[in-house]
N, C-alpha and C positions, 0 to 999 in steps of 0.2 A: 501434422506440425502446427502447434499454437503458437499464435503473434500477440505480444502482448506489447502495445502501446501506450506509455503514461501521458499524464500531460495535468497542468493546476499547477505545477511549482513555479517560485518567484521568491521576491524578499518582501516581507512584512516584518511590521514593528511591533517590539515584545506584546505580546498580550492580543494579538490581531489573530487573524484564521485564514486558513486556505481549505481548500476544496480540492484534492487530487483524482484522478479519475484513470482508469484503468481499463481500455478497451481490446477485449479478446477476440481474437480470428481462428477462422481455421480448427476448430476440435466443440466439440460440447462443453460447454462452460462447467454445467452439474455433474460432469465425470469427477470433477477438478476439486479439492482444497485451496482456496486460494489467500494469499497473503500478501503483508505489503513489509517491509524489509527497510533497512537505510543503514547508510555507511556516512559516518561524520568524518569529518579531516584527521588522518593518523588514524582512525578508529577502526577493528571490526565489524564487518556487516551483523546487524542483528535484528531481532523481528520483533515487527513492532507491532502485529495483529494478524490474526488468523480468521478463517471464516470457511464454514464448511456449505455443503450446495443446499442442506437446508435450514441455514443461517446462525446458525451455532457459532458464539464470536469470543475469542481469547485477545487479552489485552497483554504488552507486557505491562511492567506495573512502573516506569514511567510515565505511561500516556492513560492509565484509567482516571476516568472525570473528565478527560479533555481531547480527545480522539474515539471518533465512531467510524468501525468501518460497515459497509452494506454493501448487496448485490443483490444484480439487478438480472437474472438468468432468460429473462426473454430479450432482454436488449445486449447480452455478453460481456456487462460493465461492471467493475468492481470502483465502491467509491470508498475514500480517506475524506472523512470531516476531519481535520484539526482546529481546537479552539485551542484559544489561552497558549499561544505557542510561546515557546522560552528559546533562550540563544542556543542554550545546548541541544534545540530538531535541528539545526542546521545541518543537513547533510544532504546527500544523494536518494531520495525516497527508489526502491523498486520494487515492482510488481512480479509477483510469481504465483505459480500454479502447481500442484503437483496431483498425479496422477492417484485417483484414491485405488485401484488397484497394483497397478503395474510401476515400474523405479521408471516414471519418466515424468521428468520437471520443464520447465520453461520460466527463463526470465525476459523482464522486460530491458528497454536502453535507459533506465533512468529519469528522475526528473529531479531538478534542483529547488531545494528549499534553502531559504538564507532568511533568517531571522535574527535584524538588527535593526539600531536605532541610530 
């Protein structure tokens, strides 16, 4: 059973950056694909970066230019750089894992991002 922990969200003003961070429990980190996800107010959840165990990284195409995500397999940490953030990241960021063989995922509890002036 993987625990995934977020933690870096808060409220910044347009055009500032956060740092989110993503710490894994419980399973091998480089079994995993790992990704990071958000759900804005009214909106469906959707992905906002992917990252495979040997660092292979997909953006969607909102955040290329200003979102880096990396991982960190000896420490179980997956990180979210955001720069240049706009009102429309404002959402729910979470962290997830998914199983590169077998149908078993894991999400994290969320962390809040609010991007306002």
């Amino acid at each position: 059973q993987v625990q995934l922990v977020e933690s870096g969200g808060g409220v910044v003003q347009p055009g500032g950056s956060l740092r989110l961070s993503c710490a894994a429990s419980g399973g091998i980190l480089t079994h995993y694909i790992m990704a990071w996800y958000r759900q804005g107010p009214g909106l469906q959840r959707e992905l906002v970066a992917t990252i495979t165990s040997g660092g292979t990284t997909n953006y969607a195409d909102f955040v290329k230019g200003r979102f880096t995500l990396s991982r960190d397999n000896t420490k179980n940490t997956l990180v979210l750089q955001m720069n240049s953030l706009k009102a429309e990241d404002t959402a729910v960021y979470y962290c997830h894992a998914k199983h590169t063989l077998f149908a078993i995922d894991y999400w994290g509890q969320g962390t809040q991002v609010t991007v306002s002036s």
